[in-house]
C-alpha positions, -999 to 999 in steps of 0.1 A, spaced: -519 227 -240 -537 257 -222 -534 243 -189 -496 239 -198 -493 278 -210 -508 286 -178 -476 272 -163 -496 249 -139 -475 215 -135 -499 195 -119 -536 187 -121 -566 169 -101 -585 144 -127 -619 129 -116 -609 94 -130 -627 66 -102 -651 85 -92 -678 67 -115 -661 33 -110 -662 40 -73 -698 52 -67 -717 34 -94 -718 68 -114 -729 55 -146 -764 56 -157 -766 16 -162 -758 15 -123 -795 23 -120 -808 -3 -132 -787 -29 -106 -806 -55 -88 -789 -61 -54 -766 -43 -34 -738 -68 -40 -746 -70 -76 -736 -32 -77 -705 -32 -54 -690 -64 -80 -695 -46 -106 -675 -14 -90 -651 -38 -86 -645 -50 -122 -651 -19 -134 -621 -9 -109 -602 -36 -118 -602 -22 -157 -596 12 -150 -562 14 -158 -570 0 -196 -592 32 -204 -597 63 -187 -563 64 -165 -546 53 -193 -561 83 -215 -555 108 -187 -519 100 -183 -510 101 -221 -530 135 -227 -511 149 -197 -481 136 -201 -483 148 -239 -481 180 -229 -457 177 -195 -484 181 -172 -487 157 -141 -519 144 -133 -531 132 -99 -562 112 -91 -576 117 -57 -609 97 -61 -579 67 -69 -561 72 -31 -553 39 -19 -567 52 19 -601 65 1 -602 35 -17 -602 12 16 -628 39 28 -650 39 -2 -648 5 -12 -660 -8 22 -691 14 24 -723 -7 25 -730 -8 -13 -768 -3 -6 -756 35 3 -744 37 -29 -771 26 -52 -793 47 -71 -831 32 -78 -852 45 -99 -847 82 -106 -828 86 -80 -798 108 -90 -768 85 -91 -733 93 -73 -753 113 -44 -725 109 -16 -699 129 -35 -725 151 -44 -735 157 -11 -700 160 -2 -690 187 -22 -726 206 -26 -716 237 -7 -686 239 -28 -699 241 -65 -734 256 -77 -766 237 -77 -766 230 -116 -730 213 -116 -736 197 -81 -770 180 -90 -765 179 -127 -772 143 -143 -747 123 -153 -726 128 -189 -699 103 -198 -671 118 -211 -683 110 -250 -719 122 -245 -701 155 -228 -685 167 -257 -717 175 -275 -745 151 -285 -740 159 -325 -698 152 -321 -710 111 -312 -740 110 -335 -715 126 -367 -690 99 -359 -719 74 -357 -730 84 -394 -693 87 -407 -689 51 -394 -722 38 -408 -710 51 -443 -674 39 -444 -680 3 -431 -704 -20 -459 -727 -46 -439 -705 -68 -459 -675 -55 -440 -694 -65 -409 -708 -93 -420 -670 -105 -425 -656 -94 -393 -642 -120 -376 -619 -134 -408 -605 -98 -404 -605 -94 -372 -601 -129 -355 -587 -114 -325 -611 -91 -304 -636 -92 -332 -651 -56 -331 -690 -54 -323 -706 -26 -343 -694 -6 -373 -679 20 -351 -653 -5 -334 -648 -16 -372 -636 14 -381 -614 24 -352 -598 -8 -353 -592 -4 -392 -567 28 -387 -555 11 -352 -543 -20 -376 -526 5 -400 -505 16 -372 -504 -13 -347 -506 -44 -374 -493 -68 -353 -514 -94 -333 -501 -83 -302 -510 -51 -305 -546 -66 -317 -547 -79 -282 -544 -48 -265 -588 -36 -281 -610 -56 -262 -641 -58 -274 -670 -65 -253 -710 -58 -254 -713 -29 -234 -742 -2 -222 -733 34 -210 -697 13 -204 -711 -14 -181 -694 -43 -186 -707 -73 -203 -720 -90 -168 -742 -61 -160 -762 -63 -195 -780 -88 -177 -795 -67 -152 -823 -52 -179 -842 -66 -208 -834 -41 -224 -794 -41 -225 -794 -76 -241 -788 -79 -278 -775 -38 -275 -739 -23 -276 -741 13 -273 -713 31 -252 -734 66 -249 -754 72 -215 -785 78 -237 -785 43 -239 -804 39 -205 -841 48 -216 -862 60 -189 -830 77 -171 -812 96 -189 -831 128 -200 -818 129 -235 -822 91 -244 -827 77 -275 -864 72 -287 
């Protein structure tokens, strides 16, 4: 709405860039070069489900274009061809380092170099947990426990999904619209293949970055 007010028409959105690079903080934990690049490929491949599919309706919304540079079909043929060793980010290595590098001279130190924040973990770290508790109170373990009669289709995970999917039915009741929620295991938005790359990922479903103990600087204890 403010960028509207502004009379600007058209904007430059960041979506790829994360699905491109291995920008999420579970990407540190790959094994093997070609285990990262296929997982920038399904996460690619999935892109238009989630955050394209958000930019485009909160743009549109508001009769703002958006365009998505990091999404170029002659980048992509670029990107996606660069050895995905170049790519990967071990250790504490700071993930996403060649667009970094690529646009440090243009931005300040703290936002170049800054650590990675999914979009939900950006908002504020209290705005995720509140929605975490609200969820926790509103949904019974009986609820859960009982999840799969209500839900046979896309069976949500956790109590949060639960919830979500509650007012989603009371809008979208019908089962092809149930179709439409997937609902897979997930770390810092992996996909379910790459909970096999730690230990620590299996048995867990937690969208939030601070997820990734031992990387991200605000994890959970």
């Amino acid at each position: 709405r403010v960028i509207k007010s502004m009379g600007i028409k058209m904007v430059l959105s960041g979506e790829g860039a994360d699905e491109v690079f291995g920008g999420y903080l579970y990407f540190h934990k790959a094994p093997t070069p070609q285990a990262f690049h296929e997982e920038t490929v399904r996460k690619l491949s999935k892109l238009h489900m989630y955050d394209c599919l958000r930019a485009n309706k909160s743009l549109s919304a508001w009769g703002v274009e958006g365009r998505v540079p990091f999404l170029d079909k002659e980048f992509l043929d670029v990107a996606m061809n660069l050895n995905p060793k170049a790519k990967m980010c071990p250790g504490k290595e700071i993930e996403k380092r060649i667009v970094r590098e690529a646009f440090a001279e243009m931005l300040p130190e703290s936002v170049a170099w800054r650590q990675k924040e999914q979009f939900s973990d950006g908002v504020g770290y209290s705005w995720i947990d509140t929605l975490r508790e609200i969820t926790a109170a509103a949904v019974s373990d009986q609820q859960m426990e009982h999840a799969a009669e209500r839900f046979p289709i896309n069976t949500p995970q956790n109590k949060e999904e639960y919830n979500y999917r509650s007012i989603f039915e009371e809008h979208f009741p019908s089962e092809s619209a149930a179709r439409t929620v997937p609902s897979v295991p997930s770390v810092a938005c992996s996909t379910a293949e790459a909970l096999a790359w730690d230990i620590a990922f299996r048995n867990l479903n937690e969208p939030s970055g601070r997820a990734v103990r031992g990387i991200h600087e605000e994890a959970y204890t």
